[in-house]
C-alpha positions in Angstrom: -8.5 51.1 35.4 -11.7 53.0 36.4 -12.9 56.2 35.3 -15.1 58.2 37.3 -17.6 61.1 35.9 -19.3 63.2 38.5 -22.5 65.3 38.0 -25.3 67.2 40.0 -23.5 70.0 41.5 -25.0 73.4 41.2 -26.2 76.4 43.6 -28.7 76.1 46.1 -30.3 78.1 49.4 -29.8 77.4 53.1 -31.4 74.8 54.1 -32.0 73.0 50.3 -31.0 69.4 49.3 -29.2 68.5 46.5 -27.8 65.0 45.0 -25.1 63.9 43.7 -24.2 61.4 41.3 -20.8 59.9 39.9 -20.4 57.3 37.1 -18.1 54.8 37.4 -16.7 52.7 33.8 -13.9 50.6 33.4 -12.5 47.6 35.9 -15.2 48.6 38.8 -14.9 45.5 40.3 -11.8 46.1 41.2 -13.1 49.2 43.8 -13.2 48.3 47.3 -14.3 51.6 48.8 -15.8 54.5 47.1 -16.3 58.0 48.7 -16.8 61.6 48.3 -14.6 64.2 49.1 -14.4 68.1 49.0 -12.2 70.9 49.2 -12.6 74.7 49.1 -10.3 77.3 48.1 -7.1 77.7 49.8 -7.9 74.5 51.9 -7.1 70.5 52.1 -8.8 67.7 51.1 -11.5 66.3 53.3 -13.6 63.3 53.6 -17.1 63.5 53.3 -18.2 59.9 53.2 -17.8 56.6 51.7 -19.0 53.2 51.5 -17.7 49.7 51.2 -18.7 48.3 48.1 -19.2 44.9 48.9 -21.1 45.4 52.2 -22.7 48.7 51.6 -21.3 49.4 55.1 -20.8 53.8 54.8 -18.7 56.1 56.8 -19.4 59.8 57.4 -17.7 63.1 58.2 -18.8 64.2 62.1 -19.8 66.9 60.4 -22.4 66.4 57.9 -23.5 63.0 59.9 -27.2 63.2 59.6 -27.4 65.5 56.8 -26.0 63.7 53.6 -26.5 60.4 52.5 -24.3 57.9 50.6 -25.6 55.3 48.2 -24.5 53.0 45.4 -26.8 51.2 42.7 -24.6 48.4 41.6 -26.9 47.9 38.9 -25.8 51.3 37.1 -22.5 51.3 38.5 -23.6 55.0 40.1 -22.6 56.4 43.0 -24.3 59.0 45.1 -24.6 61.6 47.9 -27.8 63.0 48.7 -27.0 66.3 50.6 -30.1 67.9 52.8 -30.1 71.2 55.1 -27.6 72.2 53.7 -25.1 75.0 55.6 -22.6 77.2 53.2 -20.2 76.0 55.3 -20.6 72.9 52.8 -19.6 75.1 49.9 -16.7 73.0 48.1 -15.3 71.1 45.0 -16.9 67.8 45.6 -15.1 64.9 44.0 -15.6 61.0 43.4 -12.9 58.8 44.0 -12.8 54.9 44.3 -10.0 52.8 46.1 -9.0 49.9 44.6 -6.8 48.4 47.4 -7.9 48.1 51.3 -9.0 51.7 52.7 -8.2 52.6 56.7 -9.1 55.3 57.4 -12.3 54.8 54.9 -12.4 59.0 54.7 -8.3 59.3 54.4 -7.9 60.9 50.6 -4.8 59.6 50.3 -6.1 56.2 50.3 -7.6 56.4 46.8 -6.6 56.1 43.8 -9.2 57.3 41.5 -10.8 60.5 41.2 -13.3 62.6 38.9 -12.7 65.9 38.1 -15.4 67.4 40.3 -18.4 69.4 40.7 -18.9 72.3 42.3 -22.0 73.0 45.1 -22.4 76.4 46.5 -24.6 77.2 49.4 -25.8 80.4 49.6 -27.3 82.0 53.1 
C-alpha cells in the first residue's frame, strides 16, 4: 500500500513558477509510474505528466510541454512538478497518484491506483 501526501500549491501571477511536491510512504517499490494530474470545476480528470520510476523516462501533456517539469528524488521518496510561465488556464486541483501495475497510456488516470488528496494552484492574469 502507498500513501501519497501532496504539498506546494498556492496562488501565483501570470507568468510565475511554482513547485510541487508529493510524499510517497508505504510499499513504494511497488510504483511503477507516478504522475500528476488535475482537474478544475465542472471538468474531467487530466494528465499532466508522469515518469517511469525505474528509468526516469517522463511523459507530458501537449499542453504544458515545455513549461512544467517532472522529477523524482528516490532518495526522499519525493515527487515533483516544477511549473514555470504559468497561464490560468492551468488553474486546477492538482493531484499525485502512483500506479503500481504497468501504465499505457502513462497520462490515462484510470490507470492508477493511488492518489493524494490534492492541492490547489490558481493562476491569476
Amino acid at each position: 500500500q502507498v500513501q501519497l501526501v501532496e504539498s506546494g500549491g498556492g496562488s501565483v501571477q501570470t507568468g510565475g513558477s511554482l513547485r510541487l511536491s508529493c510524499s510517497a510512504s508505504g510499499y513504494t517499490a511497488s510504483t511503477y509510474y507516478m504522475g500528476w494530474f488535475r482537474q478544475a470545476p465542472g471538468k474531467g480528470r487530466e494528465g499532466v505528466a508522469s515518469i517511469y520510476t525505474s528509468t526516469g523516462a517522463t511523459y507530458y501533456a501537449d499542453s504544458v510541454k515545455g513549461r512544467f517539469t517532472i522529477s523524482q528524488d528516490n532518495a526522499k521518496n519525493t515527487l515533483y512538478l516544477q511549473m514555470s510561465s504559468l497561464k490560468p488556464e492551468d488553474t486546477a486541483m492538482y493531484y499525485c497518484a502512483a500506479a503500481s501495475s504497468p501504465v499505457w497510456p502513462p497520462l490515462d488516470p484510470s490507470r492508477y491506483n493511488y492518489w493524494g488528496q490534492g492541492t490547489r494552484v490558481t493562476v491569476s492574469s
